[in-house]
N, C-alpha and C positions, 0 to 999 in steps of 0.2 A: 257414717250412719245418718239418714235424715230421717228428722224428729218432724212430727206434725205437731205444730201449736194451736189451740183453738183461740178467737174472739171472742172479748167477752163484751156484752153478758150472755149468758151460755142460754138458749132456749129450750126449757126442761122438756117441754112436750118432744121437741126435736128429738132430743136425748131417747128419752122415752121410747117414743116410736122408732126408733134405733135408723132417724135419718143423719144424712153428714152431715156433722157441725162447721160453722164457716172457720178456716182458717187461717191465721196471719205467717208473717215473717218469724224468726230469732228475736231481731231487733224492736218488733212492734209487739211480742209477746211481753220481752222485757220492759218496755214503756208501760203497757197496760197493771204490771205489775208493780213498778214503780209507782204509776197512778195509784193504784189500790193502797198502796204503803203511805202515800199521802195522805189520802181522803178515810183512812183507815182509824178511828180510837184505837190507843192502847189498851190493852183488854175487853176489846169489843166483840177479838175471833176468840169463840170457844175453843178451839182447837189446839189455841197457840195465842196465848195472851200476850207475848211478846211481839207479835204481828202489829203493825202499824208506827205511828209516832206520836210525838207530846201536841203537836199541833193543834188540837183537837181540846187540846187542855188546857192552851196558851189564847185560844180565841179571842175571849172577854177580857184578860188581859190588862190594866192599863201600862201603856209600854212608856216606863218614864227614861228608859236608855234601850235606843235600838240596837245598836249592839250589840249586847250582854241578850236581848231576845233573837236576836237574829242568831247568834251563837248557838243559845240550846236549841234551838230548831234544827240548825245544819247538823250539831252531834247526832241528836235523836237521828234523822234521816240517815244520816252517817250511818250510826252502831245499826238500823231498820235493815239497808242495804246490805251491811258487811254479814247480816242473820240471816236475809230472807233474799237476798240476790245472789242468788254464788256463779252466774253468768256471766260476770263483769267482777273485775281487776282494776286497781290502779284509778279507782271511783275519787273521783272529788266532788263534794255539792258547795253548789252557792246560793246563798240565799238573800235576794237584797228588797228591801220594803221602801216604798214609796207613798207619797199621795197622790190618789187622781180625782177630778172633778168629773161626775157622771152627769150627766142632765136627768130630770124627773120628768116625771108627766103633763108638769104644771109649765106654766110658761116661765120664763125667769126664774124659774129655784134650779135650784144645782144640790147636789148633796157631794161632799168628800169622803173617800170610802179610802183605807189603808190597802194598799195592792204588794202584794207577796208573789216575786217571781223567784222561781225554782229553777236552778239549773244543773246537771248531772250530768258529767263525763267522766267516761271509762275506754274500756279496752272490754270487747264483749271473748270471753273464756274461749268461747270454742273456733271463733274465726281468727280471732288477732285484729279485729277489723275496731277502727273507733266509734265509741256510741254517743248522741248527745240526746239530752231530753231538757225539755223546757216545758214548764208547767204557771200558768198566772192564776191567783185566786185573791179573792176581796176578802178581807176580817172582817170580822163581827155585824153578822153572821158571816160564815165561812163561805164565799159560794166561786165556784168555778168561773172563769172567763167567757 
């Protein structure tokens, strides 16, 4: 049976005017929604408070053992997927944090920002086929790569 996935972010008017919404693979709907579980608060979706991760709560943070932070991060994503993915099997996440030097807009200053790489493999449910997702983000503030 093939399933149509849509892109997000969804354009209501599109919607609305009942034209075709764009849409993706299996594989890039499941990424898109992995994204979402990311970038997502815990109790942020009304719908389902259980929707997203602690990350969001770990931002500010100060991380005196990476580790012990890098751990609750992978569980939360963990227990997120094993709730809200049920497309993928046999999921492992890794989470590893680094430092990187950014340059500024100034000449000579650099600022150090902690950089969060996300990695997620599975087995996707309905093909058998292997899934990989990598995601980078800078703490405090949170901002995407």
């Amino acid at each position: 049976m093939s399933r149509v996935y849509h892109k997000i972010p969804l354009n209501i008017g599109d919607l609305l005017e009942k034209k075709d919404l764009p849409s993706c693979s299996l594989k890039e709907s499941i990424a898109q929604n992995i994204y979402l579980l990311v970038t997502t608060k815990l109790g942020e979706c009304r719908y389902d408070y259980t929707y997203g991760c602690e990350l969001w709560d770990m931002d500010f943070e100060l991380i005196t053992n990476e580790n012990k932070w890098t751990e609750k991060v992978t569980k939360s994503l963990e227990e997120s997927l094993k709730n809200h993915e049920k497309r993928l099997y046999q999921t492992k996440v890794e989470v590893l944090i680094s430092e990187q030097t950014l340059p500024m807009t100034s000449k000579n200053v650099v600022r150090v920002k902690k950089k969060l790489d996300i990695n997620v493999n599975g087995m996707v449910s309905e093909t058998r086929e292997e899934f990989y997702y990598n995601q980078s983000l800078f703490l405090s503030p949170i901002s995407i790569d």
